[in-house]
N, C-alpha and C positions, 0 to 999 in steps of 0.2 A: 744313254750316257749321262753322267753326272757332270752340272752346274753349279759348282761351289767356288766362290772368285778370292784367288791369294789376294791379300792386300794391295802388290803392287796391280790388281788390276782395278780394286774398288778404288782406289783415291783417284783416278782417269776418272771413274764412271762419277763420279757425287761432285768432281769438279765438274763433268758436261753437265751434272742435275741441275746444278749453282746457276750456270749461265742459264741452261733449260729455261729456271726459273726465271732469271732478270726478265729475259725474250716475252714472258708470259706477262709481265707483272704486269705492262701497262694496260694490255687489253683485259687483265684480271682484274683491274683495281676497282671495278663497281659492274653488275650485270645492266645496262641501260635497257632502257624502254621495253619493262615487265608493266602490266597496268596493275593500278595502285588497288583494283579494286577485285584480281585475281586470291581466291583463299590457298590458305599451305596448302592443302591436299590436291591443287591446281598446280602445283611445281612439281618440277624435278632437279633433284640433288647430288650429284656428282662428289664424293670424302672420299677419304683415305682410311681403311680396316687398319687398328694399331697405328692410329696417326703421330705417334711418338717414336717407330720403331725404327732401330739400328742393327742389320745382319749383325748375328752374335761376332764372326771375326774366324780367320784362318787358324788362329791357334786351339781358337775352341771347337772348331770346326774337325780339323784334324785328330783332337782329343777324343771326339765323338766316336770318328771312324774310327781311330784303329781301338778303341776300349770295347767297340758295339754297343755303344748306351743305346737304351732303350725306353720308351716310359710306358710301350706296352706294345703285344705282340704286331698291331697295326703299324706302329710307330718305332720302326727300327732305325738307328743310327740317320741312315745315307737321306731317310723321307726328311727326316728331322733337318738333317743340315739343306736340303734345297726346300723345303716348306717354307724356310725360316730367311733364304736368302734374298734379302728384300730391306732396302734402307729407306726414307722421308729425310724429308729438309724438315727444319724447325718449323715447329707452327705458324707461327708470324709466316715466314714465306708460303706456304700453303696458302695462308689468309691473301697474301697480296697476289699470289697465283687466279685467287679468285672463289677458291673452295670455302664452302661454308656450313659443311658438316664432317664431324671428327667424330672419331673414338677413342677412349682412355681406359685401360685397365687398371684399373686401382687397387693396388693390398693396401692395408690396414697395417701401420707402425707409429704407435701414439706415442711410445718410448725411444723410436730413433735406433737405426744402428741394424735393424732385425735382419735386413740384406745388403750387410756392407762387406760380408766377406763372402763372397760367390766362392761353392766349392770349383767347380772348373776352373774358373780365373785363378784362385790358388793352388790347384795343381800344373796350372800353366807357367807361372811365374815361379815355381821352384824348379820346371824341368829347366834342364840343360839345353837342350838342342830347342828353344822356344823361340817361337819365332815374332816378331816385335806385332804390339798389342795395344791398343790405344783405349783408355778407359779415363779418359777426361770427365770432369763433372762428379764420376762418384763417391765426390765429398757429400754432395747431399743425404745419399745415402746415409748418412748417420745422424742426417738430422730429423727431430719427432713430425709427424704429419704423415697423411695418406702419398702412398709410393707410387709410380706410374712407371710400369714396364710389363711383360709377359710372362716368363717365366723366372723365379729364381733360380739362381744359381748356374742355368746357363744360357739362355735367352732375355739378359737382365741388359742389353745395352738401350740406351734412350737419349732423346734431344733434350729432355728435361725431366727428373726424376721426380719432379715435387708437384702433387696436384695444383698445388696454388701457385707454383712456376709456371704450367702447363696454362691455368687460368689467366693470369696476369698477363702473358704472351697473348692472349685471346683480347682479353679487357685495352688492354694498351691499344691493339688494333681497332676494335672497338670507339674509343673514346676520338680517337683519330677520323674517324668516320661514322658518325651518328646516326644517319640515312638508311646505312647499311641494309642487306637482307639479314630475315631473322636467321643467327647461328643456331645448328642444332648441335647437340654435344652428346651423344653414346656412352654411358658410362657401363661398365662392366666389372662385378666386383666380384673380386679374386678370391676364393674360399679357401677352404684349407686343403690340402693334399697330401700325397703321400711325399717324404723328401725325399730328395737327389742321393743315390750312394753309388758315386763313382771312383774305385783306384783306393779304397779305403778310406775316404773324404765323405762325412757325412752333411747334406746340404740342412738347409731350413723348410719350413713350410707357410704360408699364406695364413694367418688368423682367418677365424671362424668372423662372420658378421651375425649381430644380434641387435638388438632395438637401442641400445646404447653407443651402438657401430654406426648405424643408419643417422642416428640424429648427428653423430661429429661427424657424419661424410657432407651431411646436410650442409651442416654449419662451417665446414671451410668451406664452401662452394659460395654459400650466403656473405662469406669474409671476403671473397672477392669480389665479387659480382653484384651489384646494385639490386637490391629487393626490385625495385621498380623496374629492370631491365629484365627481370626474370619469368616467365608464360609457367604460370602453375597449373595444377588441375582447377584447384578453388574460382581461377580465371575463368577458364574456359566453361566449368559448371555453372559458375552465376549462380540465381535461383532457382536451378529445376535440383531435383535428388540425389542425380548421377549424371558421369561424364556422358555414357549411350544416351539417354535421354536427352540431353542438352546438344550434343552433335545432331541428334536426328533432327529436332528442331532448330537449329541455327545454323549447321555447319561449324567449321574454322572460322578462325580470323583471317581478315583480309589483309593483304602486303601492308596498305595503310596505317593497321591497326599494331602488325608485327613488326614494320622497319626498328630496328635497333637494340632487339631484343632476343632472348636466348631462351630455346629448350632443352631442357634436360628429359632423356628417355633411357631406363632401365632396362640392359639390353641380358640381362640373366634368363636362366632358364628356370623350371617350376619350383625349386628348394628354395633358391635365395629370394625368387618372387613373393613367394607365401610369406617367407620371414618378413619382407618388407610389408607387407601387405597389412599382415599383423597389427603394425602401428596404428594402421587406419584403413578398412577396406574399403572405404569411398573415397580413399583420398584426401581426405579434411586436415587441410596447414600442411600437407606434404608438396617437395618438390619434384620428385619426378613422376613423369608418364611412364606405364606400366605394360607391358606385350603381357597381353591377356587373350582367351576365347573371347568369339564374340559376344557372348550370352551374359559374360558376367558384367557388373551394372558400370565397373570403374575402366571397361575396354575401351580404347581408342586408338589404338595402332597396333600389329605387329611384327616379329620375325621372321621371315623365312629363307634359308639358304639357299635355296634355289628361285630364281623369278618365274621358272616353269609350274611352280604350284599351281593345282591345279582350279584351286579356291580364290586365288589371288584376285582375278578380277570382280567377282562377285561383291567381295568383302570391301574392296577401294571402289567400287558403284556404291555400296552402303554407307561411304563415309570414311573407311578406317586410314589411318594411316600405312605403311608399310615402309620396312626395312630389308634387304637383299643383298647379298656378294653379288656381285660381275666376276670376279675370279677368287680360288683359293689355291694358295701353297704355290705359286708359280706357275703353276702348270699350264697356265693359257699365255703367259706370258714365252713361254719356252719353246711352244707349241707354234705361234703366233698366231692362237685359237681367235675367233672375235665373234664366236658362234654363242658364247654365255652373253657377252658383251652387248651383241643386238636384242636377245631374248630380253635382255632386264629393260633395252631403251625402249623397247616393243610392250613390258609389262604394265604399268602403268604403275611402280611402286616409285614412290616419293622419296627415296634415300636408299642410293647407290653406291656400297664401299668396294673400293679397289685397292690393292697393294701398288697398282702402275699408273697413276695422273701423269705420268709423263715417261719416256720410253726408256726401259733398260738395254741397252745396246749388244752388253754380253750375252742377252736370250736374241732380242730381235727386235723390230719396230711396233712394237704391239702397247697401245695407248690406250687408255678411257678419258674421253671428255666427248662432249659434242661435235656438230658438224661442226659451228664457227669457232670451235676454240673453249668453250665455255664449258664451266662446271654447275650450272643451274639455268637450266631454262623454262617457260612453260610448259606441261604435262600434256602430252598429245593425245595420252587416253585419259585425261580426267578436266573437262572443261565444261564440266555443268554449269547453270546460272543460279 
């Protein structure tokens, strides 16, 4: 059976999220008595996959179903609409929930405007029988800078569209709390694809990234965010050659070392990696950390969609960092699976995304955080000295 929630039942559920949150905030508001001299790859990290995202909506929902869009033979209509049904509170609440790593999908719009007219939301809003739609905020959209949401054209709803809205929501928190753990921040760049052509309605597509992309993704990130607050490669490498060398000899930085500061981690797959890589493949003046093999000299963390990998522990005894889902497309959520849930707290990978930090009531009572409440705690399988 299909879970796609009409409006009158999401505005119940984001108001019990609203409160969810308050109830959380204060034992959210700082992880206490981590020791100071635990390194990153000694934690565990509790975020939110698409920490911006807003179920597209009933009306697009219903567009979906009865037109059969599709964006490929795996991905028919019905998957799409329950994959996608899935909302987050604002950054900022997340932050005070306690959570201290995010994801951001970024498209590239240096001219402004490039996804301000969603084809589905425009065939919504010319039908007749349409049913009401809430698309606050996408004035942004036509403003120049890097865009943060999922899909154009009909997966485009978000708590903040502008990376450096998305940032600044972070920074303000931030500046609030100096102490802080270090924030990690997921970036995912949006490449070009094929458009949307639904109902006769031709969508957009995603610009291409190229070394001229990379440096202005760089440099709004740099316009937020304090040079000094920012854990680069060049940090971490010091004077040895490369990242692997310098990890195998020092490890991470210690909490002490990190309180109050931010990673950025490139969470693409091998096209957009190489392009970035291009600029510098040891990483010299670049900001992000890169999911690489192990072998190669600039590796120090990487991806894997399952926590069942099979490699996983080998590679976090080596050092590496690691990135995992707990769940995807709702399905553990619907289920009230908690079988991926324990496997990822049992892996020993260091950054944990979920769609559910706090419980969708229309699936079931199905949550990711810790026993006490907590979205970061020390790592059970990674406490070498």
């Amino acid at each position: 059976m299909i879970h796609w929630s009409l409006d009158s039942l999401r505005t119940p559920f984001l108001i019990a999220l609203a409160a969810a949150c308050a109830a959380l905030q204060a034992r959210g508001s700082e992880v206490e008595g981590l020791d100071d001299s635990l390194r990153l790859d000694q934690l565990q990290y509790i975020g939110t996959h698409n920490s911006y995202h807003i179920a597209p909506g009933d009306a697009i929902a219903t567009l979906m179903l009865s037109s059969g869009y599709t964006i490929a033979e795996e991905w028919p209509a019905r998957r799409l609409v329950e994959a996608t049904d899935y909302s987050h509170p604002a950054i900022s609440t997340q932050l005070k929930m306690g959570m201290r790593l995010f994801e951001l999908d970024v498209h590239d719009d240096p001219e402004g405007g490039r996804f301000s007219d969603p084809a589905f939301l425009r065939l919504v809003m010319k039908a007749a029988d349409r049913l009401p739609y809430g698309n606050g905020g996408m004035g942004d959209l036509r403003k120049p800078g890097f865009k943060v949401f999922h899909q154009p054209d009909w997966d485009f709803r978000s708590t903040n569209y502008l990376l450096t809205g998305c940032l600044q929501e972070i920074e303000t928190w931030s500046n609030a709390h100096p102490g802080h753990l270090p924030i990690i921040i997921q970036i995912e760049a949006k490449d070009a694809e094929s458009a949307t052509v639904i109902g006769g309605q031709a969508g957009v597509t995603s610009r291409s990234f190229e070394a001229d992309t990379w440096r202005r993704l760089e440099a709004a990130i740099k316009a937020v965010i304090p040079a000094k607050k920012i854990v680069t490669p060049d940090l971490i490498r010091g004077d040895r050659h490369s990242l692997r060398e310098a990890l195998a000899a020092k490890g991470w930085p210690t909490l002490a070392e990190l309180k109050g500061k931010y990673l950025f981690l490139l969470l693409n797959k091998k096209d957009l990696t190489e392009s970035y890589l291009r600029l510098d493949p040891l990483l010299h003046d670049r900001l992000f950390f890169v999911s690489l093999t192990p072998n190669h000299p600039s590796a120090s963390w990487f991806r894997t969609p399952e926590p069942s990998f099979e490699r996983l522990p080998y590679l976090i005894a080596d050092g590496f960092l690691a990135s995992t889902m707990v769940d995807q497309h709702t399905l553990a959520a619907r289920k009230d699976d908690p079988t991926n849930r324990e496997r990822a707290f049992r892996s020993g990978a260091q950054f944990l995304s979920t769609d559910f930090p706090v419980p969708d009531r229309r699936f079931s009572d199905y949550q990711v955080c810790f026993a006490d409440g907590a979205y970061v705690r020390p790592n059970p399988m990674r406490l070498r000295k």
